[in-house]
C-alpha positions as CSV (number, residue, x, y, z in Angstrom):
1,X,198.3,-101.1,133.3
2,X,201.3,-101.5,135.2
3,X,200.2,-103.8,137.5
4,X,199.0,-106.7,135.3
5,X,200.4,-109.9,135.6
6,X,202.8,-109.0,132.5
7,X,203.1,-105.3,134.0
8,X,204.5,-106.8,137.4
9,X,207.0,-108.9,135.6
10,X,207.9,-105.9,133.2
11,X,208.4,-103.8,136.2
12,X,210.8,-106.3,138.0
13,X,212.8,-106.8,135.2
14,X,213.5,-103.2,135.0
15,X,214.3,-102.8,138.2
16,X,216.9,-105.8,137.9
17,X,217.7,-104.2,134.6
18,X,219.3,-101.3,136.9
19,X,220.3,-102.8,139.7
20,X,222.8,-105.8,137.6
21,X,222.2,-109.6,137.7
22,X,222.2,-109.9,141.8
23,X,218.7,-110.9,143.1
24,X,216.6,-107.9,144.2
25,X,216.2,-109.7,147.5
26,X,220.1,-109.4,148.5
27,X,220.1,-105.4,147.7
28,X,216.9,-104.7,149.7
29,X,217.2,-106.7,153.1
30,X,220.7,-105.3,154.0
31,X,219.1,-101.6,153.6
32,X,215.7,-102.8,155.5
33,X,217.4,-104.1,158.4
34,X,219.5,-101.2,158.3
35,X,216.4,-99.3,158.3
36,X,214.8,-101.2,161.5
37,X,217.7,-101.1,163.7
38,X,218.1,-97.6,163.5
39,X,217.1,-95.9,166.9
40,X,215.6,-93.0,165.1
41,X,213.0,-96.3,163.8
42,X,212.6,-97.9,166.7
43,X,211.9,-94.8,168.9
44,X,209.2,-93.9,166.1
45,X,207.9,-97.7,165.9
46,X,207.7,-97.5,169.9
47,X,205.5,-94.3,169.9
48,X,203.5,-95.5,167.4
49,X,202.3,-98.7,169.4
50,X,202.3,-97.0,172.6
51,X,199.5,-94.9,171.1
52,X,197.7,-97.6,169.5
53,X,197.2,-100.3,172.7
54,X,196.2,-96.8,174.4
55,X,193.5,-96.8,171.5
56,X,192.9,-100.4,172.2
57,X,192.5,-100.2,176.1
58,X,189.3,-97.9,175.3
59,X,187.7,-100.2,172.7
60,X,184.3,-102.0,175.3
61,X,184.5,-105.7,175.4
62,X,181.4,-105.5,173.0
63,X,183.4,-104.1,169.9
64,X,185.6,-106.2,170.2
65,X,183.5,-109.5,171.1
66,X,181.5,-108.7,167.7
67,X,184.5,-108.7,166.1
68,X,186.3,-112.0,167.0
69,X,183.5,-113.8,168.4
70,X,182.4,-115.0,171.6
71,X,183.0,-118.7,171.5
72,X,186.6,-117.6,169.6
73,X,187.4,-115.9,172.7
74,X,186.1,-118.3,174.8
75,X,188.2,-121.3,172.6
76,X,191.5,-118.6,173.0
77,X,191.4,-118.2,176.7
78,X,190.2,-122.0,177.1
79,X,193.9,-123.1,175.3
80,X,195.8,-120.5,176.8
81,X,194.8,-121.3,180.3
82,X,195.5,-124.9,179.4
83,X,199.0,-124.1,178.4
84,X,200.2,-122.0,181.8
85,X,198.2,-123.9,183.8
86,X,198.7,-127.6,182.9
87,X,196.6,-129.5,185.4
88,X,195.3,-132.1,183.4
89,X,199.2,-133.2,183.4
90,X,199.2,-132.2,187.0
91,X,196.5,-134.3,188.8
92,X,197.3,-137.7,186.6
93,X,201.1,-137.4,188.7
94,X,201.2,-138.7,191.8
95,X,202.3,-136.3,194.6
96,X,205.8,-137.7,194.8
97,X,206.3,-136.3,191.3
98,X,204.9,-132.9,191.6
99,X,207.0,-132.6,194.9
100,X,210.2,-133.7,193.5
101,X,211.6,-130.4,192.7
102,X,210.6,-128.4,195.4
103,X,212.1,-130.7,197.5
104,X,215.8,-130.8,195.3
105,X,215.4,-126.8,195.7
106,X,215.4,-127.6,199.6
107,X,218.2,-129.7,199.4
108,X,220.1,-128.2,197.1
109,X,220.5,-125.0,198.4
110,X,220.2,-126.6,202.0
111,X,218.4,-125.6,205.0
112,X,220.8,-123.8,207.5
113,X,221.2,-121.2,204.5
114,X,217.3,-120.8,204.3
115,X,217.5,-120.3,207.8
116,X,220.1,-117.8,208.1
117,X,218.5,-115.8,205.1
118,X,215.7,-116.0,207.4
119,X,217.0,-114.9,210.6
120,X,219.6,-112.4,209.1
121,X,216.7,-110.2,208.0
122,X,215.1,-109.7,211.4
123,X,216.4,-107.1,212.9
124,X,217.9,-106.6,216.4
125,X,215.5,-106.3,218.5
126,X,213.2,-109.4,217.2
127,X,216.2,-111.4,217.7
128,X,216.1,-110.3,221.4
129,X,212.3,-111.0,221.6
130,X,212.4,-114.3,220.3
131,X,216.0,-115.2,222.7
132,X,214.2,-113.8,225.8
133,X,210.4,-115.8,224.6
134,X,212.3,-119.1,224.2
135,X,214.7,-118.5,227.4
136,X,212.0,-118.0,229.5
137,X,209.6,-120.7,228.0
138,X,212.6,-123.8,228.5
139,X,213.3,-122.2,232.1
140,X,210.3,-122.3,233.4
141,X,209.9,-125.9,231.6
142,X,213.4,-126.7,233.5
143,X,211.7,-125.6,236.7
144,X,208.9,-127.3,236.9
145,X,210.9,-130.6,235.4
146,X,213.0,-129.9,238.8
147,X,210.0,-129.6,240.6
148,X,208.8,-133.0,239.6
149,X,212.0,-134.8,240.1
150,X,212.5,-133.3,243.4
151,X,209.4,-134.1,244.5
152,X,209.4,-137.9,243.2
153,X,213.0,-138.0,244.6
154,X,212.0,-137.0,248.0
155,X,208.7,-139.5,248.6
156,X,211.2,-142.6,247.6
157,X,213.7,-141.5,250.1
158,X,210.9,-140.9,252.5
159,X,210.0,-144.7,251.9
160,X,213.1,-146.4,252.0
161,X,213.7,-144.2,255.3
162,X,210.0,-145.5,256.7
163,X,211.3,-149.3,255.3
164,X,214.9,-149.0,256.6
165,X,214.3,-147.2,260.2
C-alpha cells in the first residue's frame, strides 16, 4: 500500500529526493498561483460557478431545508439580520447620537450646494412655473397687505379730521 502511514512518508521523501533539499511547499505554491491567476483559469473557474448557482437557484426550499435544517436557517438569518441591521445598538442611543452624522453630512457639504444640485436639475420650464407660482402668490399677499394699511390709514385720518375740524 502506498498510502499507509509509512507509504505517505515514503512517497514524500521521494518526491523531495527529486526535487533537492528545498521544502515541497516553496516549489508548488509559486506554480499554483501561477496556475489561478491565469485568465484561461479564471474564465473556466467563472463558467463553472455560473453553472452551478444556476443549479442551485432550482433546488425547492424543501431540499435544501432538509439539508441544513430549519432552526439552522432560522439561527443564520437571525445573526445575519442582527449584523446589517443593528437595532439593539440603535434604540439604547439617544436620538442625538443616531442624528449626529446626518446632520455633519448637512453641514459639511452645506446647504446652498444641496440646493443648487436641487434646483440645477429642474429644467426650464419648472423654474418658470415655480417663479410665476411664487410671484403671483407674494403679490397678491402685497395687495391685500396694501389693502389693509390703506384702509386702517384712511379711518385714522378720517378721525383726527372729525377731532380736529
Amino acid at each position: 500500500m502506498i498510502f499507509s502511514r509509512n507509504g505517505v512518508s515514503k512517497l514524500i521523501n521521494l518526491i523531495q529526493m527529486f526535487i533537492g533539499n528545498e521544502k515541497l511547499i516553496d516549489k508548488i505554491q509559486p506554480e499554483i498561483i501561477k496556475f489561478l491567476e491565469q485568465s484561461r483559469t479564471i474564465d473556466t473557474l467563472s463558467v463553472m460557478m455560473v453553472k452551478e448557482w444556476g443549479n442551485l437557484e432550482k433546488w425547492d426550499v424543501e431540499k435544501i431545508e432538509g439539508m441544513i435544517g430549519k432552526e439552522t436557517i432560522k439561527q443564520w438569518i437571525k445573526e445575519k439580520t442582527a449584523e446589517m441591521m443593528p437595532l439593539a445598538g440603535m434604540m439604547n442611543n439617544p436620538v442625538r447620537e443616531l442624528t449626529a452624522n446626518f446632520s455633519n453630512s448637512i453641514v459639511e457639504k452645506g446647504v446652498p450646494i444641496f440646493v443648487e444640485e436641487q434646483v440645477s436639475s429642474f429644467s426650464v420650464s419648472r423654474l418658470e412655473d415655480m417663479v410665476v407660482y411664487i410671484t403671483k402668490k407674494e403679490l397678491s399677499m402685497i395687495t391685500y397687505l396694501g389693502v389693509l394699511l390703506g384702509g386702517i390709514i384712511g379711518l385714522f385720518q378720517g378721525f383726527v379730521t372729525v377731532l380736529i375740524g
